[in-house]
GUNURO-554808 format. One line per 4 residues: number of its first residue (from 1); their letters; for each residue x, y, z of N, C-alpha, C. Coordinates in steps of 0.02 Angstrom, whole numbers, plus 50000, padded with zeros to 5 digits. Each point is the difference from the previous one (the first is absolute). Layout:
! residues N
NUM> a> X Y Z X Y Z X Y Z | ... .
END
This chain:
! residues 282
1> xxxx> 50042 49940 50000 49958 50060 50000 50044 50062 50000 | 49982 50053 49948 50048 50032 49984 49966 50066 50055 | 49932 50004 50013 49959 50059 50008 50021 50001 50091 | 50001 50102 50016 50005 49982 50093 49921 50005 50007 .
5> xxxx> 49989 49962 50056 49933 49985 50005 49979 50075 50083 | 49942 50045 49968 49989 50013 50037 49968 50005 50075 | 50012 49996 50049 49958 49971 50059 49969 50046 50022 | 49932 49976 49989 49971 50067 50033 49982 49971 50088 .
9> xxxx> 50027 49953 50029 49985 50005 50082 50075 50042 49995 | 50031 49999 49980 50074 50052 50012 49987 50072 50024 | 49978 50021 49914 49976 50059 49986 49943 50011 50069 | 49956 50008 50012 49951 49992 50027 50044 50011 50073 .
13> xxxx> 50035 49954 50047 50033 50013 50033 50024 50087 50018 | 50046 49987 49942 50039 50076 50009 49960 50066 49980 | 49927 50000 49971 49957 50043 50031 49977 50002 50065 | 49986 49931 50045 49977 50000 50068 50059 50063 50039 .
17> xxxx> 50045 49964 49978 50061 50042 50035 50007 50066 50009 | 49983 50019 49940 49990 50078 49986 49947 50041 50025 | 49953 49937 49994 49926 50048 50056 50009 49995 50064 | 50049 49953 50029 50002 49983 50079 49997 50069 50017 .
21> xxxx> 50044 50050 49976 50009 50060 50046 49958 50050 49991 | 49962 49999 49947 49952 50032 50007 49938 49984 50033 | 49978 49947 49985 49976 49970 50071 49990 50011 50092 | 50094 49998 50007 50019 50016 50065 49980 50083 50008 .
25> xxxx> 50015 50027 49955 50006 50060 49998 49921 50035 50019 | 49928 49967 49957 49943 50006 49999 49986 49983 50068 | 50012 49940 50041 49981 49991 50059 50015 50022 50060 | 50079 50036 50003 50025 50067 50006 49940 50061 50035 .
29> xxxx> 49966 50002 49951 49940 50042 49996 49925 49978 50000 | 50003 49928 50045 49958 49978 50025 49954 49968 49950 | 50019 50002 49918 49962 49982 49941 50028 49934 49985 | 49933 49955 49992 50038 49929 49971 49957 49992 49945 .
33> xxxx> 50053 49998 49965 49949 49981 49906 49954 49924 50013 | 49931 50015 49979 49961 49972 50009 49969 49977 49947 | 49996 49937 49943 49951 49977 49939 49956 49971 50045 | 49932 50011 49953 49947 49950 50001 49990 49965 49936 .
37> xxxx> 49999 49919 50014 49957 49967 49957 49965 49971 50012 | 49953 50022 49935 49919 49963 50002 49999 49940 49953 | 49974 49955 50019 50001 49930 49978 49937 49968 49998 | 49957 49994 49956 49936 49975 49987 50010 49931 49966 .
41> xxxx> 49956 49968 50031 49996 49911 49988 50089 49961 50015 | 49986 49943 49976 50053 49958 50025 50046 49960 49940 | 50025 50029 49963 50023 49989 49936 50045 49980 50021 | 50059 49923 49997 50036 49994 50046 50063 50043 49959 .
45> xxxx> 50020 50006 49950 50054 50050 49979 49985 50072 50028 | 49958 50028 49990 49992 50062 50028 50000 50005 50093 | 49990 49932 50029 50016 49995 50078 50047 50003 50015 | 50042 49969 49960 50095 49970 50011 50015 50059 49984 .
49> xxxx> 49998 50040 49942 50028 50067 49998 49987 50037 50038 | 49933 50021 50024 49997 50042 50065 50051 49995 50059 | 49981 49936 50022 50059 49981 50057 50053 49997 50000 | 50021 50001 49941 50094 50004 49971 49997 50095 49995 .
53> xxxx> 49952 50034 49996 50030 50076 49995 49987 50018 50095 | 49947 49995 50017 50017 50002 50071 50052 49991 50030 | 50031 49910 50007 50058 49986 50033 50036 50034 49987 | 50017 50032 49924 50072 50038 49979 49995 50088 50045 .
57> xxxx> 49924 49992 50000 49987 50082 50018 50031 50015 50053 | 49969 49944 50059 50008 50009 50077 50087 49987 50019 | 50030 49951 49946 50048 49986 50000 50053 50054 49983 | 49973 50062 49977 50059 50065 49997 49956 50046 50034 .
61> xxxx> 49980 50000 50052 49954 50041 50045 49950 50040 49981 | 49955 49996 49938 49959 49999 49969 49918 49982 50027 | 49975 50027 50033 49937 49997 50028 49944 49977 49955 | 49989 49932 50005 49946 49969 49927 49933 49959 50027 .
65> xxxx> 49951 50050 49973 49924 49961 50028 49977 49997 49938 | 49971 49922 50003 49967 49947 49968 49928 50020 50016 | 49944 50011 49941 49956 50009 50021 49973 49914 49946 | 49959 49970 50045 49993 49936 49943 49921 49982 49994 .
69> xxxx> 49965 50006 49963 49939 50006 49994 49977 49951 49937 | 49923 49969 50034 49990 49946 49966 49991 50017 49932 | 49995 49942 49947 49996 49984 49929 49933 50057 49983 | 49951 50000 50051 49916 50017 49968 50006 50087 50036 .
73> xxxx> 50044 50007 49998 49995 50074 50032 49970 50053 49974 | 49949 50039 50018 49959 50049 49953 50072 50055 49986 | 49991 50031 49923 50020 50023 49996 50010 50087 50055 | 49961 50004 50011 49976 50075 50059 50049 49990 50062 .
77> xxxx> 50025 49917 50017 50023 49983 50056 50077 50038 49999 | 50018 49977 49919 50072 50013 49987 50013 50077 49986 | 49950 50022 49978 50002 50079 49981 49983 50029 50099 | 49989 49993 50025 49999 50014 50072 50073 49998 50027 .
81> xxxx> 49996 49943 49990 50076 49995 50042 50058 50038 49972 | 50009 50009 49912 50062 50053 49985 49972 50074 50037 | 49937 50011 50002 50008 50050 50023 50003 50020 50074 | 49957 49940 50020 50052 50011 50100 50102 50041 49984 .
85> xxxx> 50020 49941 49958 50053 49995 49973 50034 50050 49996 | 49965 50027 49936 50029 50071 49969 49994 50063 50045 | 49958 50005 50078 50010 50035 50041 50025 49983 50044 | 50036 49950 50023 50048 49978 50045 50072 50030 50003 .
89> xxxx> 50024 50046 50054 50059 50031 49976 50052 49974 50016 | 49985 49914 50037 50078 49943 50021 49993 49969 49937 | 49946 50008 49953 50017 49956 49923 50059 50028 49972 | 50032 49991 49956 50022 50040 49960 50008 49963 49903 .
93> xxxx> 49993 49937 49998 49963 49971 49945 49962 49940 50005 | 49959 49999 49936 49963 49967 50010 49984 49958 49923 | 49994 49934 50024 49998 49953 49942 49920 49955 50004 | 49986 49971 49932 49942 49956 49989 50052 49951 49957 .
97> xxxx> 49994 49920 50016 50040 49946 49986 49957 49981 49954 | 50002 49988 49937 49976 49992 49938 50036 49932 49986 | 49939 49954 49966 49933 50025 49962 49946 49999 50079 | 49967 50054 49976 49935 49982 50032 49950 49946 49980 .
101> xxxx> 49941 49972 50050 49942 49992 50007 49963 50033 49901 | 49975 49942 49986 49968 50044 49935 49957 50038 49994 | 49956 49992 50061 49944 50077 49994 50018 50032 50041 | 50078 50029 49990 50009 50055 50037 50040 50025 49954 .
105> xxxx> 49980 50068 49983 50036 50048 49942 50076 50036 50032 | 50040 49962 49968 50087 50029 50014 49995 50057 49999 | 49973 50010 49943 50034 50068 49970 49984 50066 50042 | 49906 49988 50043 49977 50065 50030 50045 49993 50086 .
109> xxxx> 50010 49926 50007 50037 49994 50047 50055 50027 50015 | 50041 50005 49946 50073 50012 50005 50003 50071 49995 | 49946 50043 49967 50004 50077 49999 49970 50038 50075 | 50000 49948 50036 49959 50037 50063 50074 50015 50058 .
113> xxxx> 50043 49971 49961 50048 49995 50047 50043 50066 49995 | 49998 50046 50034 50034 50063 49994 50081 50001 49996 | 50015 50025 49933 50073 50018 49961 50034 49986 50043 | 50013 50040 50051 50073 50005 50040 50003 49926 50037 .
117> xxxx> 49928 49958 50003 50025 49942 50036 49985 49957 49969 | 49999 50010 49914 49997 49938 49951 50072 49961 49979 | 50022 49968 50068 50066 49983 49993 50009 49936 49946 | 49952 49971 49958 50017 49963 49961 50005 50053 49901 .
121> xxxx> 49996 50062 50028 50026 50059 49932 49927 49975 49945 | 49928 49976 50019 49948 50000 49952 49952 50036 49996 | 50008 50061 50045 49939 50051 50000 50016 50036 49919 | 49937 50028 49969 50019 50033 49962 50038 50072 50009 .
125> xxxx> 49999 50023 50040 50055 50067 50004 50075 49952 49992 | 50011 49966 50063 50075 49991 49977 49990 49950 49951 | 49985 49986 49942 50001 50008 49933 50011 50036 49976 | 49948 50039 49999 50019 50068 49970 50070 50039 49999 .
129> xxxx> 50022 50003 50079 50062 50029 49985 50045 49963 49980 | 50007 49929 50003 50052 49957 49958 50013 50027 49932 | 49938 49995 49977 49981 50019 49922 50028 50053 49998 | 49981 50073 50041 50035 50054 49998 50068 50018 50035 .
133> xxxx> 50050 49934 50027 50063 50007 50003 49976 50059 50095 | 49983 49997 50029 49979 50028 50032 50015 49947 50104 | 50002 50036 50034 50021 49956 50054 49916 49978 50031 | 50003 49905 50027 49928 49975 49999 50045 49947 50027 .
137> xxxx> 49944 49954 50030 50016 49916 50009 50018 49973 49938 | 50042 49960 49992 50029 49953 49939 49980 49927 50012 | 49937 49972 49976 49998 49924 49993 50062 49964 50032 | 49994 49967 50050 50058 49953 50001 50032 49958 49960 .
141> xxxx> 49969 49953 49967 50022 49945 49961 50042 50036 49936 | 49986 50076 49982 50064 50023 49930 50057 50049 50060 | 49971 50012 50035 50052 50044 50065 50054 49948 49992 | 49986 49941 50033 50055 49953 50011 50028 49976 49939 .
145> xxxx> 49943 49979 49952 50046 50001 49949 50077 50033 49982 | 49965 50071 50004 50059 50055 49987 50042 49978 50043 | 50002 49993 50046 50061 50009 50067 50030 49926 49968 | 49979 49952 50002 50033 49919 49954 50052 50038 49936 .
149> xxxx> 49953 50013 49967 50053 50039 49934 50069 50027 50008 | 49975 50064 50063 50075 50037 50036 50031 49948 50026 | 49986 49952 50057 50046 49958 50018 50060 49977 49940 | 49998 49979 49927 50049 50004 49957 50052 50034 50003 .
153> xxxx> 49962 50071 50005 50056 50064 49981 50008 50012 49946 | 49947 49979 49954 49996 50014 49931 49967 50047 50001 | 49995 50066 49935 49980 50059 49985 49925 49971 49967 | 49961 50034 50019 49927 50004 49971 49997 50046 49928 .
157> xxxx> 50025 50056 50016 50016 50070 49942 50005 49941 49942 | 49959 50026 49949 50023 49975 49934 49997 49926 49979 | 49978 49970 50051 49990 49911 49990 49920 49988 49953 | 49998 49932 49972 49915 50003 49978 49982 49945 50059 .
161> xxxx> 49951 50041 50037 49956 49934 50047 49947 49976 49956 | 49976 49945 50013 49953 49948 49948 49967 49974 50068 | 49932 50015 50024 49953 49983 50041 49963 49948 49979 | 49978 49949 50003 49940 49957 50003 49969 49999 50036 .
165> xxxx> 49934 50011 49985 49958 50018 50037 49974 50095 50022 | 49919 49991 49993 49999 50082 50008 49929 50007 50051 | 50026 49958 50055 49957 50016 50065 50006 50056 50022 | 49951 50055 50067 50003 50044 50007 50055 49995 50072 .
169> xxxx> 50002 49934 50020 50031 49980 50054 50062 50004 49992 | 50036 49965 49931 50068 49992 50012 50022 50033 49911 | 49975 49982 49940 50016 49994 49934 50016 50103 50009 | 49937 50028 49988 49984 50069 50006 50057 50054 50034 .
173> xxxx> 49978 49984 50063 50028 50047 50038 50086 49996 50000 | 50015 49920 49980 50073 50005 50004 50029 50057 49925 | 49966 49961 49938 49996 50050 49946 50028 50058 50022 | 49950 50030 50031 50026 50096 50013 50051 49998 50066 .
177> xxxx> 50002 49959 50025 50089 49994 50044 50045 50009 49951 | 50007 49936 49947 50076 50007 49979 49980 50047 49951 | 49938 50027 49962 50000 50064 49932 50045 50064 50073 | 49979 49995 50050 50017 50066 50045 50048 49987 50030 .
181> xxxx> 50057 49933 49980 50071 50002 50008 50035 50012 49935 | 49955 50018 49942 50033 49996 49943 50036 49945 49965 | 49939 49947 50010 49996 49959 49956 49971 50011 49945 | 50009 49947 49948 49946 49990 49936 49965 49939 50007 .
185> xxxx> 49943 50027 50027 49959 49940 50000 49961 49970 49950 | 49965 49925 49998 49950 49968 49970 49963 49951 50040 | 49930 50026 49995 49976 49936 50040 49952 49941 49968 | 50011 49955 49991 49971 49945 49972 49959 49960 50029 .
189> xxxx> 49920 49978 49976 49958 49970 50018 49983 49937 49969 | 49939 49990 50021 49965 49922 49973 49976 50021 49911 | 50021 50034 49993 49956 50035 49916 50080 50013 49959 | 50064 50003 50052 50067 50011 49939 50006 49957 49976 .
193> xxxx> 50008 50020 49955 50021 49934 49913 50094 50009 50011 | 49999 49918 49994 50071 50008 50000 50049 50005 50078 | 49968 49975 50038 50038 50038 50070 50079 50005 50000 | 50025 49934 49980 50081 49986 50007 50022 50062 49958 .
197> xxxx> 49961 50024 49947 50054 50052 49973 50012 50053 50030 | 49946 50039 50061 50022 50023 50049 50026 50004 50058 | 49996 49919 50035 50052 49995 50027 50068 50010 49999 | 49996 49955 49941 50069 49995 49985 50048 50060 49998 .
201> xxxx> 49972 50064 49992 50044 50052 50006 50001 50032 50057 | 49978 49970 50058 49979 50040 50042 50080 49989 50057 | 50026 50081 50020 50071 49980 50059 49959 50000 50042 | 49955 50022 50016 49934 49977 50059 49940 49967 49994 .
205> xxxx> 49991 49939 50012 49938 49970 50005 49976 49975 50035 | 49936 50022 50010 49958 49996 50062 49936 49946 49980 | 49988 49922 50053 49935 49986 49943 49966 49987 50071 | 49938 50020 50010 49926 50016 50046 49945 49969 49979 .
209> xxxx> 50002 49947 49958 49930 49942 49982 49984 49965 50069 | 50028 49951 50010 49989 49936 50017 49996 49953 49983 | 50023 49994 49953 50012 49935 49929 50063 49949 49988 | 50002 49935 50044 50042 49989 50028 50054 49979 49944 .
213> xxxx> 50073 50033 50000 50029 49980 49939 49990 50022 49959 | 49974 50070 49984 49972 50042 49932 50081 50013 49988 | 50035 50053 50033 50047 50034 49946 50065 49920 50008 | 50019 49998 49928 50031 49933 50017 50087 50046 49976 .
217> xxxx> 50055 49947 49993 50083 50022 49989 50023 50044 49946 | 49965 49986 49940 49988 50026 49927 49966 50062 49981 | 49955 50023 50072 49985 50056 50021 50031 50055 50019 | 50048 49998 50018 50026 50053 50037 50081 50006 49949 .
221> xxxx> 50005 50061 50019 50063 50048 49991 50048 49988 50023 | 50076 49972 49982 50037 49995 50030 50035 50047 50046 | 49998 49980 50074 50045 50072 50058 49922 50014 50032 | 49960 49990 49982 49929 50034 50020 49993 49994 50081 .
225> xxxx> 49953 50057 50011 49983 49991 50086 49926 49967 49979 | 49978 49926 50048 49927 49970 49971 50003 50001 50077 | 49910 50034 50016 49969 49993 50069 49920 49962 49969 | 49993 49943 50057 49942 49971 49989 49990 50014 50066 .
229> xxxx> 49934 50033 49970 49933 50000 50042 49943 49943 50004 | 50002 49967 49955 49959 49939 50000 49993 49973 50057 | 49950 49960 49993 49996 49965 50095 49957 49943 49981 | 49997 49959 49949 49952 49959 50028 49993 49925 50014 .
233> xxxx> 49975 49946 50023 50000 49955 50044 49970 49960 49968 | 50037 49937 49981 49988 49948 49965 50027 49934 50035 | 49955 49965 50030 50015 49926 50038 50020 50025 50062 | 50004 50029 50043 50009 50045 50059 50072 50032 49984 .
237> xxxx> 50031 50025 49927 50055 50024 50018 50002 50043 49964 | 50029 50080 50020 49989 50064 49965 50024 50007 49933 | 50000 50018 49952 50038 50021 49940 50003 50043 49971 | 50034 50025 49976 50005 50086 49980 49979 49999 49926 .
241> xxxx> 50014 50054 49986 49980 50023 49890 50055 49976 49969 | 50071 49999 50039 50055 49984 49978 50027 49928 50000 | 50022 49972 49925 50040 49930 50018 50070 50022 50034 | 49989 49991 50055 50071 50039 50049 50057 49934 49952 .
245> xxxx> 50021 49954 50017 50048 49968 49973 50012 50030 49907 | 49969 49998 49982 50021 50027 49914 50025 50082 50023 | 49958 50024 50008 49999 50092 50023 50056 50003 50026 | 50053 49962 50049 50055 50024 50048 50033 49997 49985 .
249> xxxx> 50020 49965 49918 50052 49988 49954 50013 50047 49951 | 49943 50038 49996 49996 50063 49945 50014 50065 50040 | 49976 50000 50041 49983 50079 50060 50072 50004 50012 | 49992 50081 50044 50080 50010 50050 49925 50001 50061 .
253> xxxx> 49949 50024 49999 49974 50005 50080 49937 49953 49992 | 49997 49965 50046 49908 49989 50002 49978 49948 50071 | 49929 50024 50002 49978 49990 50072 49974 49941 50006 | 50007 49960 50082 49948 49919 49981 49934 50002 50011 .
257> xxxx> 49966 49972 49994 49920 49987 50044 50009 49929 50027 | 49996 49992 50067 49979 50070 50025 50062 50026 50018 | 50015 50054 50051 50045 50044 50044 50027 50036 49958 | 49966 50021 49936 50033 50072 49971 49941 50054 49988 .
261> xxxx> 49966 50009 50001 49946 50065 49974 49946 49999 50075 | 49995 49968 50016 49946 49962 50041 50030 50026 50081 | 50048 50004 50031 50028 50022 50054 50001 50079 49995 | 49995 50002 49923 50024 50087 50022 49941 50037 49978 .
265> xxxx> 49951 49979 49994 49924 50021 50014 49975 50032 50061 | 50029 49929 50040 49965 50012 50063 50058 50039 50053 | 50054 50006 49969 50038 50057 50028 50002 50080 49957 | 49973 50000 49978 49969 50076 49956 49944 50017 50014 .
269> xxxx> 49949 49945 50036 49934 50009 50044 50015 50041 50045 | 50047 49969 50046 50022 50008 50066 50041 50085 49975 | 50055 49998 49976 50018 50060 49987 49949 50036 49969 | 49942 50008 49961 49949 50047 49988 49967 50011 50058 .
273> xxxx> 49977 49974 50037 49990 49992 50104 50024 50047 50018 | 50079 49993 50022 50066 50045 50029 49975 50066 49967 | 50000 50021 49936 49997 50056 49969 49952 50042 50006 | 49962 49961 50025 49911 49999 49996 50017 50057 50087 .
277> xxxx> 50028 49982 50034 50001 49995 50076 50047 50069 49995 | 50036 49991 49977 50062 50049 49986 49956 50090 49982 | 49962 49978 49963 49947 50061 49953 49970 50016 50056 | 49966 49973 50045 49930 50003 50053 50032 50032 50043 .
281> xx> 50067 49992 50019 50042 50026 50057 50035 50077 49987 | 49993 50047 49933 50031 50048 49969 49962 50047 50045 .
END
């Protein structure tokens, strides 16, 4: 394997590190960054993840309440509680663990949650200012991305990133990260004709399906940085978008699934938290 493989429990790490003191510093002043998550029904992936961002929360002194509410929950129940929420002044962000319950509308859900404590970066304002290059919460899952990328020490300026995938979660918002590091971007969907020919040129490629084994060796650019976001679970065992064994022979960087994209989510949660806490305290 020719490729260095990036770790994101590493990475992830040496952000904890960096918030420790701000942290100390916040409690200092009697403030302890505080998330809430809300958790409707019992999805067991969406349980295990809850409890894996908690432990990490409490585990860098991170104040984290679980709100866990059954599968049949009226929607009015959940729109109540962000807003206990959103007037709580020991909150300082606040999350809904997706997917929801199906008769319960995400979308009016997730806009009830007021900007400054939409620590997962999906309200439409901090959209908006993404879009407008403007200071806002940043989605975690392309935040960390970015920070994976820097770990290289490779220059963004002037590279072509090649996205797969154009979710509002991860495909999108990363888009206007690297266009607003001065990249040249492209983002490619389920409708591009031809995908490998854009891969293939890509010194950054990013793939966000879930399609286990989509971008295969013949894909990619030689020297390339490849981050899979993919995640998905076949016979109980995870698999990414990337054939990691073909890919590690072509790449200079690329991440595993799991412990590369996936750790530094839920430490860009936590640091959108800190920041969150940091703002409330000005």
């Amino acid at each position: 394997m020719r490729a260095t493989v990036i770790n994101g429990r590493d990475v992830a790490k040496k952000q904890y590190a960096k918030m420790s003191e701000t942290i100390f510093e916040l409690k200092k002043k009697n403030i302890t960054p505080c998330l809430a998550i809300i958790l409707a029904g019992d999805d067991p992936a969406s349980v295990g993840y809850v409890s894996l961002k908690e432990r990490t929360a409490k585990s860098v002194g991170v104040d984290c309440r679980v709100f866990r509410l059954p599968a049949d929950v009226p929607q009015c129940e959940i729109e109540g509680l962000i807003d206990s929420l959103n007037k709580s002044d020991d909150v300082h962000g606040i999350m809904v663990q997706l997917p929801l319950p199906a008769h319960i509308d995400a979308n009016i859900v997730l806009e009830l949650i007021i900007p400054e404590k939409d620590v997962d970066g999906f309200h439409l304002v901090n959209s908006g200012k993404l879009t407008n290059r403007m200071t806002g919460i940043t989605p975690c899952t392309p935040r960390g991305i970015m920070e994976l990328i820097a770990e290289t020490g490779c220059a963004i300026a002037g590279k072509h990133a090649v996205i797969v995938g154009r979710s509002m979660v991860v495909g999108t918002p990363l888009a206007l990260l690297l266009l607003n590091a001065d990249a040249t971007v492209t983002v490619c969907h389920s409708k591009t004709v031809d995908l490998a020919s854009y891969t293939h040129t890509a010194d950054i490629l990013v793939s966000a399906v879930g399609c286990k084994g989509l971008i295969r060796g013949d894909m990619v650019k030689e020297g390339a940085i490849v981050v899979d976001v993919g995640n998905t679970r076949v016979d109980g065992k995870v698999w990414g978008d990337v054939r990691f064994d073909e890919v590690s022979e072509i790449a200079d960087f690329i991440t595993p699934v799991p412990g590369g994209v996936g750790p530094m989510t839920i430490a860009m949660l936590i640091k959108n938290t800190v920041e969150a806490a940091c703002d409330k305290a000005q």
